[in-house]
C-alpha positions as CSV (number, residue, x, y, z in Angstrom):
1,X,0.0,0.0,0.0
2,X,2.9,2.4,1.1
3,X,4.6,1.5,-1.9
4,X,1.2,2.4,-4.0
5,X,0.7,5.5,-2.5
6,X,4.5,6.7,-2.8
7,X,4.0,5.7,-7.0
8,X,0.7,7.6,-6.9
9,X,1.9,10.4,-5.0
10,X,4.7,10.9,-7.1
11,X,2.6,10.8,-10.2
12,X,0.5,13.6,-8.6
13,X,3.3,15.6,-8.0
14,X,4.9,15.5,-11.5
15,X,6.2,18.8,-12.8
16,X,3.9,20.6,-15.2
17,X,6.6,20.8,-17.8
18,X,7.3,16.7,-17.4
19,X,3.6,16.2,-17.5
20,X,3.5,18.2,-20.4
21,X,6.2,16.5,-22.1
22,X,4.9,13.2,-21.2
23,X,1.7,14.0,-23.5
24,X,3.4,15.0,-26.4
25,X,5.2,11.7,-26.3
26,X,2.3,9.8,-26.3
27,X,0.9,11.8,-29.0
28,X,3.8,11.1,-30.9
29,X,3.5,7.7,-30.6
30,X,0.2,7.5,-31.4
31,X,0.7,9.2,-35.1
32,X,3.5,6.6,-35.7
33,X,1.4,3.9,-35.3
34,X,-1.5,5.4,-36.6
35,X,0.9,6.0,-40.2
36,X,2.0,2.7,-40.2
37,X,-1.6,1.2,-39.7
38,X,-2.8,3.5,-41.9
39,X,0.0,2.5,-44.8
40,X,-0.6,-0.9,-44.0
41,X,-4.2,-1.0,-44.9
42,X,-3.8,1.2,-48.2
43,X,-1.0,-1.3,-49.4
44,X,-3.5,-4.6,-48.7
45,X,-6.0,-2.8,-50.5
46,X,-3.6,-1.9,-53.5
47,X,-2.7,-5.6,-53.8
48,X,-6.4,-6.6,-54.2
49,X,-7.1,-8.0,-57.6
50,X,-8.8,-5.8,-59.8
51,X,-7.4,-2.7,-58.4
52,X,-6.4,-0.3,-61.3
53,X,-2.9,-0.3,-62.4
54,X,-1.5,3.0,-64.1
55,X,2.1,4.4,-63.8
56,X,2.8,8.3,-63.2
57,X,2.5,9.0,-66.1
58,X,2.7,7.5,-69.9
59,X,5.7,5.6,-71.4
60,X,7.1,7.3,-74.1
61,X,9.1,5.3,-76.9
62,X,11.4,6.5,-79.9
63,X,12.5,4.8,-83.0
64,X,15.5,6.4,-84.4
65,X,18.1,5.7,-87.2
66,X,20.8,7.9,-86.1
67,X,23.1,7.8,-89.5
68,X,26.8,6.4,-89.1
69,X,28.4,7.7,-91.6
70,X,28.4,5.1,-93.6
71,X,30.6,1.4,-93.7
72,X,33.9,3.0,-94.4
73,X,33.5,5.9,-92.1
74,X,35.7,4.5,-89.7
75,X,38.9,4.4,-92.2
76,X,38.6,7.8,-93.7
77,X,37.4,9.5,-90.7
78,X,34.6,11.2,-91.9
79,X,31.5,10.0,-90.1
80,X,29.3,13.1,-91.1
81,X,30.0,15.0,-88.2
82,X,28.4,12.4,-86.5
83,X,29.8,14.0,-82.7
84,X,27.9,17.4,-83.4
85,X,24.5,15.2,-84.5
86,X,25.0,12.8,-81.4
87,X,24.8,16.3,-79.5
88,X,21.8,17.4,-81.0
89,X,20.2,14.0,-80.3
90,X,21.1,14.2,-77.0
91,X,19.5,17.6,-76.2
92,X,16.2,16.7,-77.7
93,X,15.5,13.6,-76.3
94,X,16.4,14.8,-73.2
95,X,14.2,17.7,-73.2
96,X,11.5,15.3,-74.7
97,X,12.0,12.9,-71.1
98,X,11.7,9.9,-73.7
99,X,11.5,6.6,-71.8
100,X,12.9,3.9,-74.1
101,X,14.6,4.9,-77.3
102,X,15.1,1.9,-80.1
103,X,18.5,2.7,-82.0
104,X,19.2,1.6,-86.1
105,X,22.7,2.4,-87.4
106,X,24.0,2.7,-83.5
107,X,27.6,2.1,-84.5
108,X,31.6,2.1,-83.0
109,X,34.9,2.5,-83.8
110,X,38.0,3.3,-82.4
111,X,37.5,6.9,-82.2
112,X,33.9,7.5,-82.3
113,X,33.4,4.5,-79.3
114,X,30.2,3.4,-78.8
115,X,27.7,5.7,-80.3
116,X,24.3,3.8,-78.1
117,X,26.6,3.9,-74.9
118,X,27.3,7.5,-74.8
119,X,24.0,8.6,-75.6
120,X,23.2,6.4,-72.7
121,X,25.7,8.1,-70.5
122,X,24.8,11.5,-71.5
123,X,20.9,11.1,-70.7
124,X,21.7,8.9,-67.6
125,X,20.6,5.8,-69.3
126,X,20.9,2.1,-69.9
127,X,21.9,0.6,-73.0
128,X,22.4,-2.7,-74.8
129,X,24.1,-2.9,-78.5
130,X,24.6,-5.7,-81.1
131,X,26.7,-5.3,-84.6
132,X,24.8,-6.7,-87.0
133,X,27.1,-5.7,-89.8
134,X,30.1,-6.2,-90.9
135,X,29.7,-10.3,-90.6
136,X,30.8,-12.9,-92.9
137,X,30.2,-16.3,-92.6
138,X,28.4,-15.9,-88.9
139,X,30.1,-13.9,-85.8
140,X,33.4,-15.8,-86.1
141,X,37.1,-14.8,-86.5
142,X,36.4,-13.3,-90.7
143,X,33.4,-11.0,-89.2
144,X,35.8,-9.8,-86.4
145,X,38.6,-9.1,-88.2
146,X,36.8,-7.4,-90.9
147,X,35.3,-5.0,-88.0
148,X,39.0,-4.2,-86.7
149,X,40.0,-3.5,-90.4
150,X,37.1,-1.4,-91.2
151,X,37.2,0.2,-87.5
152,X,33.4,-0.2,-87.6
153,X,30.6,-2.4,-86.8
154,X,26.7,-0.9,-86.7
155,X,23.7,-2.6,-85.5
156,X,20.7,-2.5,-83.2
157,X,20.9,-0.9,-79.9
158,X,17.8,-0.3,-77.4
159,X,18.5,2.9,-74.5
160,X,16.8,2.7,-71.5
161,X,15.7,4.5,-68.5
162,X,14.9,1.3,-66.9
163,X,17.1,-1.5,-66.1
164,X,17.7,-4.5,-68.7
165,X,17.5,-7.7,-67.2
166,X,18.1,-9.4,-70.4
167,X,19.0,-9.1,-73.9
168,X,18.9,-11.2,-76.9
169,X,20.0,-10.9,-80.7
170,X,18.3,-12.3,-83.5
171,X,19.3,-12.9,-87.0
172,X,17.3,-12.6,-89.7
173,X,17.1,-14.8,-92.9
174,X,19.5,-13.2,-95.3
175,X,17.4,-12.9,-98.3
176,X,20.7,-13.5,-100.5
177,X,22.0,-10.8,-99.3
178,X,25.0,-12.6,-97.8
179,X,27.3,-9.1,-96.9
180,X,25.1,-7.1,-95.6
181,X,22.8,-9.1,-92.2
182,X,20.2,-7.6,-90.6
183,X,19.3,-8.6,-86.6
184,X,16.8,-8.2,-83.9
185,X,17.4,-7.0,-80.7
186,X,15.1,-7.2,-77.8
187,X,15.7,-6.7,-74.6
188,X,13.1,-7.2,-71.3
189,X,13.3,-3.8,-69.0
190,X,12.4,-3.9,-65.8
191,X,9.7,-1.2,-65.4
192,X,7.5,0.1,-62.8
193,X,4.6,-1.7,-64.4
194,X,6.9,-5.0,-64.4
195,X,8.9,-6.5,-66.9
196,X,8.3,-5.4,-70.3
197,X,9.4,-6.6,-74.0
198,X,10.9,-4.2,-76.5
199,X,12.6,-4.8,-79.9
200,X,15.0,-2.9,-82.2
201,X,14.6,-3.9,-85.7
202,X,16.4,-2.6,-89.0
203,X,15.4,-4.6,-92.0
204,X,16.2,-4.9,-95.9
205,X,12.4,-4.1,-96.8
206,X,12.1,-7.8,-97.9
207,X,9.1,-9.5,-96.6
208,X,11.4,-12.8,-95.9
209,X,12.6,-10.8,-93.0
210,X,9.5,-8.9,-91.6
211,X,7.5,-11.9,-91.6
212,X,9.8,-13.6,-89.1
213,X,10.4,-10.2,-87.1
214,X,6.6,-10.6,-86.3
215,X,6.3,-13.7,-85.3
216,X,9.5,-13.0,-82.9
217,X,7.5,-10.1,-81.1
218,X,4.0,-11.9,-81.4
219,X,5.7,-14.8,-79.4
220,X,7.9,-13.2,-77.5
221,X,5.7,-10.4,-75.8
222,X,4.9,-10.9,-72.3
223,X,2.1,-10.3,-69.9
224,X,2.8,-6.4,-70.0
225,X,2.6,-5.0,-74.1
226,X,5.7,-5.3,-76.3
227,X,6.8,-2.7,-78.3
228,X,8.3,-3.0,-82.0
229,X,10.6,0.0,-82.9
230,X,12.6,-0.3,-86.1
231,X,13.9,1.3,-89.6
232,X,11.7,-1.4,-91.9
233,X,12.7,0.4,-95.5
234,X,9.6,-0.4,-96.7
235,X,6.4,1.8,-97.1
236,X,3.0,1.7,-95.4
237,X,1.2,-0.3,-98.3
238,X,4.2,-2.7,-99.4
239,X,4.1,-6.6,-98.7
240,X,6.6,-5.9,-95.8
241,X,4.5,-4.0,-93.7
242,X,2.0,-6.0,-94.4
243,X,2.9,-9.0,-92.2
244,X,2.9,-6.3,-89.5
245,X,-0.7,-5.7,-90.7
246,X,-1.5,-9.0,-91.1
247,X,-0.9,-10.1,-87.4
248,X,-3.8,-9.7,-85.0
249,X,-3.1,-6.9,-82.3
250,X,-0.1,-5.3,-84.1
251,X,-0.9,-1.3,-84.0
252,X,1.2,1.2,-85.9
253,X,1.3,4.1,-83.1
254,X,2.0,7.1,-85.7
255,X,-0.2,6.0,-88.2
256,X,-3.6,5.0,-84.8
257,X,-2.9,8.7,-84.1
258,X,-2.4,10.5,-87.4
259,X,-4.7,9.0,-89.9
260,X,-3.8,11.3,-92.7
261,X,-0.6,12.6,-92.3
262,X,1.7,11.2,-94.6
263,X,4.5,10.9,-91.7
264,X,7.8,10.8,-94.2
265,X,10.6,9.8,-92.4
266,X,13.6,9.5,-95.1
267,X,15.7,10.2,-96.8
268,X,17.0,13.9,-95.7
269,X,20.0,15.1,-97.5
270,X,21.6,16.2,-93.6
271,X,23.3,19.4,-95.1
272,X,20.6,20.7,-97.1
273,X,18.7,23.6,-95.7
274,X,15.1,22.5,-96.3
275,X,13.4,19.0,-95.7
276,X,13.8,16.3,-98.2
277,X,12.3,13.4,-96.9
278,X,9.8,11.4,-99.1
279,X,9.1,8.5,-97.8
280,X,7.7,6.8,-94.7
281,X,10.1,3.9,-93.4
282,X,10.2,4.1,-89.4
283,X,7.6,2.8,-87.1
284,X,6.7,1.9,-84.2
285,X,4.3,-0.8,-83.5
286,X,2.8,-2.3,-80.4
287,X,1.2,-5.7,-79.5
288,X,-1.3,-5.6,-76.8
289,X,-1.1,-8.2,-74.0
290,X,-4.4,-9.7,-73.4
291,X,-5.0,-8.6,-69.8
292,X,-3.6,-5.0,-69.6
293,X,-5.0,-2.2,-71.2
294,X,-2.6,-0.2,-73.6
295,X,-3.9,2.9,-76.0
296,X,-1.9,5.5,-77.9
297,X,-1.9,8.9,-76.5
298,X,-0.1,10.4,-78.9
299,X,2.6,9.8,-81.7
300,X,4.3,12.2,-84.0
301,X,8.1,12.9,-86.1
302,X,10.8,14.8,-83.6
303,X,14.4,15.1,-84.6
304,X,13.2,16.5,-88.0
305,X,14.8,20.6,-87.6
306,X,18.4,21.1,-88.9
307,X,21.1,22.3,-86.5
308,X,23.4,25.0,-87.0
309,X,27.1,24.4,-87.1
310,X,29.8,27.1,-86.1
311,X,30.4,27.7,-89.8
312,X,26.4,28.6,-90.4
313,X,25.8,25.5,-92.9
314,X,23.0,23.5,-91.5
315,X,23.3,19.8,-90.3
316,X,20.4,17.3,-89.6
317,X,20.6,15.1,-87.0
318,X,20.1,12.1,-89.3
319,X,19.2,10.9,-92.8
320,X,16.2,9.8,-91.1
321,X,13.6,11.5,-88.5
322,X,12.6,10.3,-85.1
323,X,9.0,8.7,-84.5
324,X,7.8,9.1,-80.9
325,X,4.7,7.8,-79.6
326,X,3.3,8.3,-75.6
327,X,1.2,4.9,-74.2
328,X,-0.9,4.2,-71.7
329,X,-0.5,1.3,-70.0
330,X,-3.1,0.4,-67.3
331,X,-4.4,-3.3,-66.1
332,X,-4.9,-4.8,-62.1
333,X,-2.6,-5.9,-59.6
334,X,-3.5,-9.4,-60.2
335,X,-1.7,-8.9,-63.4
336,X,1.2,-6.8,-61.9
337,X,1.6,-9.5,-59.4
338,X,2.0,-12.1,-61.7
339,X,4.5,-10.5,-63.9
340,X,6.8,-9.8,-60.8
């Protein structure tokens, strides 16, 4: 009893300041565990299936055939100013906040290095890149010493503000043309929505090698959409496209959101002041997964102004212009959790 009294006596007689201070703890730790309840309960709830799944905002792709120079750029030296249009290139898509940008004609050489890896570096990127050309006889010792003779390989390459978990290359049927092969590179990036399937793709124009680029994205898309971006050389109504056309679900982003503009991509003479483009070669197609929502916000040409170099002659970017398209991407967390 004494030793009650003492514990309630001295509770009595607490200092208003530690009584005070006493409170303010408790309220304290009432709002902690309060937040972490309340967290708790929104989490569950976001992990129900069927809750809506959207990221931030939408994904935004590019295809882009940033020109090399050409196959014996790397022994003359003369790459077509290619450092001041990797500049430019730079400072637009960055501006732009493109998510994924699919390369044609990414290239390297001694001095130039790799052309897909510095772009990387200067946006703050990931990147993966795969010489398609030169290559004789396969990937082997001829194809490799041909590169260090030329000091120049080009191919594929896919940048990334998302990490690449993995990458493949893909070669196409050469159509008889036996010097000059053409790949596939896709890569799987690990996005907020979950992994994710995109493809680089820079083909002859030959149908023998768009038919088996679709069914490599058809088959190889994922829960979450896949995305096609490539250099085709083939117009809109030619039998190439059409085994894009052909294939249930594929949707040609530019042409979904600008049914009648003509969208020429190539070729621009990069010196000349005005545009000289003529023809529409670069797309970029999705294929819809079956349980996530995906629509085209928007699509339209961007690296298509000339830059001004020190001398005041004008210089394009490229030989070809930039397609960029924005998507929406929205499904459940049932699906996001099974993609995980």
């Amino acid at each position: 009893m004494r030793m009650n009294g003492i514990t309630q006596q001295n509770r009595s007689s607490r200092h208003p300041f530690q009584a005070s201070a006493h409170s303010l703890y408790v309220a304290w730790v009432a709002c902690v565990v309060g937040f972490w309840v309340c967290a708790a309960v929104t989490s569950a709830h976001a992990e129900e299936p069927g809750t809506p799944l959207t990221p931030a905002r939408p994904l935004r792709f590019v295809t882009f055939n940033l020109f090399h120079g050409g196959a014996f750029s790397g022994l003359n030296g003369d790459a077509r100013d290619l450092d001041f249009r990797l500049e430019a290139v730079v400072e637009e898509l960055r501006h732009l906040d493109v998510d994924v940008i699919g390369l044609q004609e990414a290239s390297t050489g001694r001095a130039r290095g790799n052309v897909a890896e510095r772009l990387a570096a200067r946006l703050g990127y990931h990147a993966v890149y795969a010489p398609s050309n030169p290559r004789i006889f396969g990937n082997g010792w001829i194809s490799r010493a041909m590169a260090a003779l030329l000091n120049f390989t080009e191919g594929p390459a896919i940048v990334s503000r998302f990490p690449v978990l993995e990458w493949n290359l893909h070669e196409l049927p050469a159509c008889g043309r036996f010097f000059e092969r053409r790949t596939v590179l896709s890569a799987t990036l690990d996005t907020p929505l979950g992994p994710m399937r995109v493809f680089s793709a820079h083909t002859l124009g030959e149908p023998c090698q768009t038919h088996p680029v679709a069914d490599l994205v058809r088959k190889g898309r994922g829960p979450l959409p896949a995305t096609l971006m490539g250099d085709f050389n083939a117009v809109e109504d030619s039998p190439a496209i059409a085994a894009f056309k052909t294939q249930t679900g594929f949707i040609d982003a530019f042409r979904v959101a600008n049914p009648h503009q003509p969208g020429f991509t190539v070729w621009q003479r990069i010196t000349e002041p005005t545009p000289t483009v003529r023809r529409r070669v670069d797309y970029l197609f999705l294929v819809p997964a079956d349980t996530v929502q995906t629509r085209v916000l928007s699509s339209r040409l961007i690296l298509n102004t000339p830059r001004v170099l020190p001398d005041g002659s004008p210089l394009w970017p490229s030989d070809h212009y930039g397609v960029l398209a924005d998507l929406e991407i929205s499904g459940s967390s049932e699906t996001a959790s099974s993609i995980r």
